[in-house]
C-alpha positions in Angstrom: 4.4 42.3 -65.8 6.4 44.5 -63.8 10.2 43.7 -64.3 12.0 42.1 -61.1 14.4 44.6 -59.4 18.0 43.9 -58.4 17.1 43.5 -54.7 14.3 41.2 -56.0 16.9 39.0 -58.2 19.7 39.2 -54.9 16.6 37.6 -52.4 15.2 35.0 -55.5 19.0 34.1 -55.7 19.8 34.3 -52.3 16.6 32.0 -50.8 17.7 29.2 -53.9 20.9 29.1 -53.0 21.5 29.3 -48.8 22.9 26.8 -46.8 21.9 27.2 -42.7 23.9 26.6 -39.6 22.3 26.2 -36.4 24.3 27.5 -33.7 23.5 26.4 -29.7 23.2 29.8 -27.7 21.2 28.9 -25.0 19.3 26.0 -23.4 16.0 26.3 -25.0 17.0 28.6 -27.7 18.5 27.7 -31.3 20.1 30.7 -33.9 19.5 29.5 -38.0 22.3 31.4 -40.0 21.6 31.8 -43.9 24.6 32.4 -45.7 25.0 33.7 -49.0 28.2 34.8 -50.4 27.9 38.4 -51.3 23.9 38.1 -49.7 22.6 39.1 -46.9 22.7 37.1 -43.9 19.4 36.7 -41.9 19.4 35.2 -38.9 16.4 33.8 -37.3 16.5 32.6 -33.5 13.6 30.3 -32.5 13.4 29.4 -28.4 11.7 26.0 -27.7 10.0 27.4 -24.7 8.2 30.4 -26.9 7.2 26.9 -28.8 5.7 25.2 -26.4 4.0 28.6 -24.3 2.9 28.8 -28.2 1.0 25.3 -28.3 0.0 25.8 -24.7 -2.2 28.9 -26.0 -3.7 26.7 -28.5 -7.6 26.6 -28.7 -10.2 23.5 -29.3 -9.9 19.8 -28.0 -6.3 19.6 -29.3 -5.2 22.5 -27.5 -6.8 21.4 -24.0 -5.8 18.2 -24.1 -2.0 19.3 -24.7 -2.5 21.3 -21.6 -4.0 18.1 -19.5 -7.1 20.2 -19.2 -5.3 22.7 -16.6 -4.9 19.5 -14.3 -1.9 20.4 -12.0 0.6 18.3 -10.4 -1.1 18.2 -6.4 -1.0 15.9 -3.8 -5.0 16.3 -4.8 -4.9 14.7 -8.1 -2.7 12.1 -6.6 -5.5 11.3 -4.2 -8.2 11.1 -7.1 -6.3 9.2 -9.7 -5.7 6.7 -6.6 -9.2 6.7 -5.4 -10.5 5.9 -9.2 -7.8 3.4 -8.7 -9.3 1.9 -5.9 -12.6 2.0 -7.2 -11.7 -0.4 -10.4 -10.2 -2.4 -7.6 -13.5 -2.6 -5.9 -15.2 -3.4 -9.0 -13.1 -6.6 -9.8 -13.4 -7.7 -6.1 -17.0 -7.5 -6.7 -16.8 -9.8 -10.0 -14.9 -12.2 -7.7 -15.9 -12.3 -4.7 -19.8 -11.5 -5.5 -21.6 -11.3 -2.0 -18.6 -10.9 0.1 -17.4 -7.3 -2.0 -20.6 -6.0 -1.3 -21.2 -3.8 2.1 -21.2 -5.8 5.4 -19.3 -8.4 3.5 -16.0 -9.5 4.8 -14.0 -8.3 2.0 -16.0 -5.0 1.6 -14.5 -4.9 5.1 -11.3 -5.2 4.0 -11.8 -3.0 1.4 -12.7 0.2 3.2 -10.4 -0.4 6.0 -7.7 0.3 3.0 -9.0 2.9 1.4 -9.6 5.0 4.9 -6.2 4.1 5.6 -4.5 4.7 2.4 -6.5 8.2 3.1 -6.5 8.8 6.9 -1.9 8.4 5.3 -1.9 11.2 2.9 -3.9 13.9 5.1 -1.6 13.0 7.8 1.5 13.6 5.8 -0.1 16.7 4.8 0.4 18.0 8.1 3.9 16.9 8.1 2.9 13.7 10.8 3.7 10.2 9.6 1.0 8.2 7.2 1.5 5.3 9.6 0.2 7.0 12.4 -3.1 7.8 10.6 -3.6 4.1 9.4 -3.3 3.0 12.6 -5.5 5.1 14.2 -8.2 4.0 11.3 -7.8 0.8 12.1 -8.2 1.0 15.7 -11.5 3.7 15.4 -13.0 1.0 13.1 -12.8 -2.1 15.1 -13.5 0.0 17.7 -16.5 0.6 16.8 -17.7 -2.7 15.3 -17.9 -1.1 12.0 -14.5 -3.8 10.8 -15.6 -6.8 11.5 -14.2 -10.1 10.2 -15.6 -14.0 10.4 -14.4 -17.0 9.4 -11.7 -18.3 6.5 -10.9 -13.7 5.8 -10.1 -13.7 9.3 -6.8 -15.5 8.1 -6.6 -13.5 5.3 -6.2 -10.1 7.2 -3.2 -11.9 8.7 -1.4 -12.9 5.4 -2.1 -9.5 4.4 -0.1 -8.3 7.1 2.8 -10.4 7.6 2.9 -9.5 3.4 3.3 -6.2 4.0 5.8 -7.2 6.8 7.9 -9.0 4.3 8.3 -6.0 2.1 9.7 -3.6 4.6 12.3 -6.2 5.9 13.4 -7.0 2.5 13.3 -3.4 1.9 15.3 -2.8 5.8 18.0 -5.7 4.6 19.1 -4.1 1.4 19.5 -0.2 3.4 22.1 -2.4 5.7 25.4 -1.0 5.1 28.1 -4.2 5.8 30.7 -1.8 6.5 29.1 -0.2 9.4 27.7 -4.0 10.4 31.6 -4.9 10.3 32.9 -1.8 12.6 30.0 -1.8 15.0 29.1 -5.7 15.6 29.7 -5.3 19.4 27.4 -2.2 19.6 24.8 -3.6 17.8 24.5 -6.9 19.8 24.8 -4.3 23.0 21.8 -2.3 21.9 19.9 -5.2 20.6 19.6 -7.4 24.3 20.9 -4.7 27.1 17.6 -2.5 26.7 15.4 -5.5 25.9 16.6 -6.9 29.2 16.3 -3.8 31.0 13.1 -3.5 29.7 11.6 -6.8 30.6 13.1 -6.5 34.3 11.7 -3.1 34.1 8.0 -4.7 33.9 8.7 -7.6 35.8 8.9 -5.4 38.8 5.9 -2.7 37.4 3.8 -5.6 36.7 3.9 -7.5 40.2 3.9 -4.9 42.6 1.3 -2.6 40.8 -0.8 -5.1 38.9 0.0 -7.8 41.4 1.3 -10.4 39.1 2.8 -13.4 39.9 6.3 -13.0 39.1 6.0 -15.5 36.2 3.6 -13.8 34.7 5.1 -10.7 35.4 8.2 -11.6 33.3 6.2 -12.9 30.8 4.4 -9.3 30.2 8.1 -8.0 30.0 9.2 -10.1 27.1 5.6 -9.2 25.2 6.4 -5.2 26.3 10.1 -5.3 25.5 10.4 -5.7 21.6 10.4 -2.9 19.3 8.6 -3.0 15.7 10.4 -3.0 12.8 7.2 -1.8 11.0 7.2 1.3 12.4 11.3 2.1 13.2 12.4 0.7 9.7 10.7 3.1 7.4 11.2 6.0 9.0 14.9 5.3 9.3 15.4 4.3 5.7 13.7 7.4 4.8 15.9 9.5 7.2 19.1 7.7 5.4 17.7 8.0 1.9 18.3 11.9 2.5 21.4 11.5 4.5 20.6 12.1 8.1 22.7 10.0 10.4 24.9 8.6 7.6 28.4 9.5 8.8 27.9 7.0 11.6 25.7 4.5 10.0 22.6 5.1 12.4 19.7 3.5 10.4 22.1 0.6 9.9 22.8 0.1 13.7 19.2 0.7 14.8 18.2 -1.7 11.7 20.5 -4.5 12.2 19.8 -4.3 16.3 16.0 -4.2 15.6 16.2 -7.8 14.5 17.7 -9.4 17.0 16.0 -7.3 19.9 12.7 -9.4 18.4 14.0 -12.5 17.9 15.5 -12.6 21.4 12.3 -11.4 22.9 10.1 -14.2 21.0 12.3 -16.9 22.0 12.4 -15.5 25.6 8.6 -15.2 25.6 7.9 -18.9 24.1 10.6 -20.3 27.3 8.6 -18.2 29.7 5.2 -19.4 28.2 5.9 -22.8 28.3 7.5 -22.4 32.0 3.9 -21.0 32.9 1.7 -23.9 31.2 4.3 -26.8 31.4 2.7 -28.5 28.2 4.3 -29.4 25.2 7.9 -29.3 25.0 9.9 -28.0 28.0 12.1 -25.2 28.3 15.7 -26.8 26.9 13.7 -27.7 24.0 11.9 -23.9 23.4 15.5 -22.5 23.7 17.1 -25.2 21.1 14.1 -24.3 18.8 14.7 -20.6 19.2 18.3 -21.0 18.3 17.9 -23.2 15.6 15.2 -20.9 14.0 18.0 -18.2 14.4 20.7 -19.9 12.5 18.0 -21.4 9.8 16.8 -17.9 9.1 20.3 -16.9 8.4 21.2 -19.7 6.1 18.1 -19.4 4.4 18.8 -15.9 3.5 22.4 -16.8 2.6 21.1 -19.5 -0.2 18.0 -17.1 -1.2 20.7 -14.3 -2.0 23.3 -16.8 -3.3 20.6 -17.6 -5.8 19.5 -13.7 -6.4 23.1 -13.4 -6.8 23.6 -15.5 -9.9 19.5 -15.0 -11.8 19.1 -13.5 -13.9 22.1 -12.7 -15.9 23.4 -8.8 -15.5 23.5 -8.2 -18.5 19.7 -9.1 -19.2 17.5 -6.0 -20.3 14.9 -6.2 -17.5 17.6 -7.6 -14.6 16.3 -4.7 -12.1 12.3 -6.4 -12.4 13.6 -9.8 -12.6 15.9 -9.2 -9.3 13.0 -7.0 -7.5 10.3 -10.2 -8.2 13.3 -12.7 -6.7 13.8 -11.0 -3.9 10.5 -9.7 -3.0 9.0 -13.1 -3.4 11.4 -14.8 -1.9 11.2 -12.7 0.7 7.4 -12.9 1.0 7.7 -16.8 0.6 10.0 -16.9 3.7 7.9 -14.6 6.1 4.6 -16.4 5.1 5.6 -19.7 4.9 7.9 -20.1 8.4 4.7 -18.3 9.6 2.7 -21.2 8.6 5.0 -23.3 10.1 4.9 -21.7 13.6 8.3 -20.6 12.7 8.0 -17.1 12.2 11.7 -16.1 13.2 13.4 -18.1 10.1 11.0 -15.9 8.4 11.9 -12.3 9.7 15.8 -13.3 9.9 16.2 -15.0 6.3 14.2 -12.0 4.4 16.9 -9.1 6.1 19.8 -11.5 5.1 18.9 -12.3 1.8 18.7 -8.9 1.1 21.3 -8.2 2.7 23.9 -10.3 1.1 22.2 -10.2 -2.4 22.9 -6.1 -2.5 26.6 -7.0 -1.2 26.7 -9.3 -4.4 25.1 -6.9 -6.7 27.4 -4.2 -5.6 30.8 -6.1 -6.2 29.1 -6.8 -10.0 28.4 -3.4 -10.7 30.1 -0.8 -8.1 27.3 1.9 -8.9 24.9 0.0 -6.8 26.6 1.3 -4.1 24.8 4.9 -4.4 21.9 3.7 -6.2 19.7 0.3 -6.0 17.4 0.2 -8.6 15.8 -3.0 -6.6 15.2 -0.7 -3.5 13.5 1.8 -5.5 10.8 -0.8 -6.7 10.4 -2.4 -3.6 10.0 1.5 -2.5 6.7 1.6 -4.9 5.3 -1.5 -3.5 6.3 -0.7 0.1 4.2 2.6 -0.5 0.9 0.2 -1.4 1.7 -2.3 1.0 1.9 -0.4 4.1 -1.7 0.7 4.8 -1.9 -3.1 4.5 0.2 -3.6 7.4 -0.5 -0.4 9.9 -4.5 -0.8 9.0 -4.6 -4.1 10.4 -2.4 -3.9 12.9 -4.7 -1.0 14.5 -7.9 -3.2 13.2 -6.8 -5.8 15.7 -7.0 -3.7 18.7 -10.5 -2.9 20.4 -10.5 -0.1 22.8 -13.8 -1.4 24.4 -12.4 -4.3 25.8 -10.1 -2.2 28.0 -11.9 -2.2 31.5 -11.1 1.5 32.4 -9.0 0.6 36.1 -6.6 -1.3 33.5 -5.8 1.3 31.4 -4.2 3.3 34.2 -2.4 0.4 35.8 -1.4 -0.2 32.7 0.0 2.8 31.2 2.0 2.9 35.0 3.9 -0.3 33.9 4.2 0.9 30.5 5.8 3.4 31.5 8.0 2.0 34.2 9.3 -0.5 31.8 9.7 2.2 29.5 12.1 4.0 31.8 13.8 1.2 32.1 14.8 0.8 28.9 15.7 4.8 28.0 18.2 4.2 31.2 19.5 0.8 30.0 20.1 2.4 26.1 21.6 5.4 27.0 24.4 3.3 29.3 24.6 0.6 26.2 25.3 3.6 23.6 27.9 5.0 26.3 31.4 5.2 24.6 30.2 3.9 21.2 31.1 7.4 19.8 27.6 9.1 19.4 27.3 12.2 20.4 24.0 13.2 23.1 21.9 14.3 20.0 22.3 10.8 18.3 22.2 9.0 21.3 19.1 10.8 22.2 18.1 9.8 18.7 18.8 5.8 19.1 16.8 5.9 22.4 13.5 7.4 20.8 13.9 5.1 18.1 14.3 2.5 20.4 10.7 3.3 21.8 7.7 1.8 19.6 5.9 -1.4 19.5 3.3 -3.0 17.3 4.0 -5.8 15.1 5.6 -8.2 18.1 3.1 -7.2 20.1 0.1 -7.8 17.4 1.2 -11.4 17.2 2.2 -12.6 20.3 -0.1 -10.8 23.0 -3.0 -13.1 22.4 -0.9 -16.1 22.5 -1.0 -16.7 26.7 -5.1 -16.1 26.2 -5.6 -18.5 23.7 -4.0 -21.1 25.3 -6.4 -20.2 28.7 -9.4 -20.5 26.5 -8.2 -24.2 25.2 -7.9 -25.8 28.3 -9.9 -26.9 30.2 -11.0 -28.7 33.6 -8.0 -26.3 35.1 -8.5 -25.0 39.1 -6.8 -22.1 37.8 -8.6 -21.4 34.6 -10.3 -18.1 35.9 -7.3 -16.0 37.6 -4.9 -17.6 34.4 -7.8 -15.7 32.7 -7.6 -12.7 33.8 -3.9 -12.5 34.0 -4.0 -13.0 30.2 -6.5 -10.4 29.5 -3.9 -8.4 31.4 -1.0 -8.8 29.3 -3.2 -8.5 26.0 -5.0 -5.2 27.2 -1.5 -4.1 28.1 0.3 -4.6 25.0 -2.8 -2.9 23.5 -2.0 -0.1 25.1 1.6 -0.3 24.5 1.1 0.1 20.6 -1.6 3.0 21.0 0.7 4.9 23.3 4.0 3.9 21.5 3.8 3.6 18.0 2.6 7.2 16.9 4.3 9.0 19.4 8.2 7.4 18.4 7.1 7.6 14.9 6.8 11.5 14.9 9.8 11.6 17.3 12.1 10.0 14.8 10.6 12.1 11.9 10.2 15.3 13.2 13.3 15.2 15.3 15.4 12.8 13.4 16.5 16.0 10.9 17.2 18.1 13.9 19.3 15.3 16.3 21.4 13.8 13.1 23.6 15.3 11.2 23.3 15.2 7.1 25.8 13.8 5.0 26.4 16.4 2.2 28.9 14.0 0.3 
């Protein structure tokens, strides 16, 4: 055998004997050092990214599976791992519901109406539009061409859906409140909640009588179904305006928010006085007011005990307190807007869900002071907002039927639409006067101060049904037609309305607001 040489002996001792230090250079990138006194010192750098482009080249199933199978991060594979989503869905309806999942049944109904919608969202926000505006344009092509169509006990069911998804987004709208802002600009935000609302409804009043040729009763009564805004629409595209700072430095989302609330509550209790002025049943005007009032100051207490409670369960220091405080909330929220709803109390609904949230946020913020920059809660509600809301636009546009618009209404109708619509531009820019906006933001407040659906979803019908009820009335046929006017008309109010100030706000809102960089 062939003796070992001195080199040989230095390496044999060296390798038995080293000790390594690793040494951080560089992110991705580690240097071994092995020492030897009087050795040689070999260093040998290894980079975690030549690692992993190593495993990457790898060949066989274990190699393609470490690279996903070349599947890249798209809005495409989003789409497809929702649609196989969908379809597992589809299947478990089906091993419910049996006959009903199937197609022409009234939950296959449902069913597709989502899934279009959930679709018709993402190619619009392809094209840089907002999702709402293509699920509720599915919702009105399908019922307007009878291929939605809903009977009996899921007729309800479309509207829990949608007063669920409604739930969400106000919980959701109460906890993007900032109190501060609420505190400094109280007397602005009652000014731009009524002024325009009024302005508005008189607006229409006078629109409605001397081009439809209401009575003036009526007239007014078409005002107050024209003259609130929807939170559905307005709320989400402000919060996601303030999520990336736009409009901050003056607390814009919170203003428009907070306002939003009470323009609809005042325009539902308005509309109920006016409705029972017209039919002089039931329980007279005093009595509407009282109720409307009440309903106000109930809502608010409501919310105050619901985020009292939200406040104090569960414990902060519990491991899963961001879930446990999501499910109170949301719930509770979802529990308020569906049950006053039940109730023919809808109000206590929409005000207590914004004020629990509200106040519950305040509370979580004085526990742990990092809430202030970040809510964990809002970021869930964010996930379930984002499944929820086809829910809400789809149906919303499912309950409007373009067929039963006579053509001659649809121009008289889009002439008092827009008359009242001029009336309340005018009326909002003299509210916002000397509030401290500038004529960018202000211009900003007015367009968001533009679109209707939800109010108008729910209460448009309400003067119509009533017609339809009574009976043995001399005045049965022209009440008739007077309600098919102000239904037909608030139709046409959300079709015109809600698409158009959505892609105002979103594809002006970054150009009119300024961004908070701190």
């Amino acid at each position: 055998m062939e003796p070992l040489s001195e080199g040989n002996n230095v390496q044999r001792n060296t390798e038995s004997t080293f000790r390594e230090v690793s040494l951080q250079t560089d992110p991705g990138s580690e240097e071994t050092v092995s020492k030897q006194n009087g050795g040689e010192v070999q260093i040998e750098c290894t980079n975690e990214n030549d690692e992993r482009t190593s495993q990457g080249k790898e060949t066989g199933w274990n190699g393609w599976l470490k690279r996903q199978g070349g599947v890249p991060n798209s809005p495409l594979v989003d789409s497809i791992f929702h649609l196989i989503l969908l379809f597992l869905i589809w299947a478990l309806l089906l091993a419910i519901f049996r006959e009903q999942a199937l197609p022409e049944g009234n939950v296959f109904n449902i069913f597709i109406l989502l899934v279009l919608s959930n679709i018709s969202g993402i190619l619009f926000r392809l094209i840089k539009l907002p999702g709402l505006f293509g699920m509720l344009l599915t919702g009105i092509i399908l019922r307007s061409t009878d291929v939605y169509q809903l009977s009996g006990p899921y007729v309800g069911i479309s509207t829990i859906a949608r007063e669920f998804a409604l739930a969400i987004i106000l919980t959701k709208a109460g906890l993007a409140l900032d109190p501060e802002i609420l505190k400094k600009k109280a007397f602005t935000v009652v000014k731009l909640s009524l002024l325009p609302c009024i302005g508005e409804s008189i607006a229409v009043l006078f629109g409605a009588h001397y081009i439809i040729g209401m009575p003036w009763l009526w007239a007014i009564l078409l005002g107050f179904v024209l003259s609130p805004i929807s939170p559905a629409v307005v709320v989400p595209t402000l919060i996601s305006l303030k999520e990336r700072g736009y409009g901050e430095d003056k607390g814009i989302a919170t203003l428009v928010i907070a306002a939003s609330a009470i323009d609809d509550v005042f325009s539902i209790v308005a509309f109920g006085v006016v409705l029972k002025m017209i039919f002089s049943a039931g329980e007279g005007v005093s009595t509407t007011i009282i109720n409307g009032i009440v309903d106000l100051v109930g809502g608010i207490l409501a919310g105050l005990l619901w985020a009292l409670v939200s406040s104090l369960l569960p414990s902060q220091s519990d491991a899963a307190v961001v879930s446990k405080r999501s499910a109170m909330l949301g719930v509770g929220g979802v529990s308020l807007v569906l049950g006053t709803s039940a109730l023919n109390h809808s109000v206590i609904g929409t005000m207590g869900s914004i004020t629990a949230s509200l106040f519950a946020n305040i509370a979580w913020c004085a526990q742990d002071p990092s809430n202030l920059k970040h809510n964990p809660v809002a970021n869930v509600l964010s996930v379930v907002w984002r499944y929820t809301e086809p829910m809400l636009f789809a149906m919303v546009g499912a309950e409007i039927d373009l067929k039963s618009i006579p053509p001659t209404m649809i121009v008289q109708g889009l002439a008092v639409l827009a008359v009242g619509l001029l009336g309340r531009v005018l009326v909002c820019y003299l509210a916002l006067f000397g509030t401290g906006l500038n004529m960018k933001e202000t211009v900003f407040v007015v367009l968001a101060w533009l679109p209707k659906a939800t109010v108008q979803a729910a209460i448009s019908a309400q003067a119509l049904y009533i017609v339809r009820t009574r009976q043995n009335s001399v005045s049965s046929t022209e009440d008739l037609e007077l309600a098919s006017w102000i239904l037909n008309t608030a139709i046409l109010s959300i079709v015109v309305t809600a698409p158009i100030g959505a892609i105002a706000i979103n594809v002006l809102g970054s150009k009119l607001l300024n961004k908070k960089t701190s």
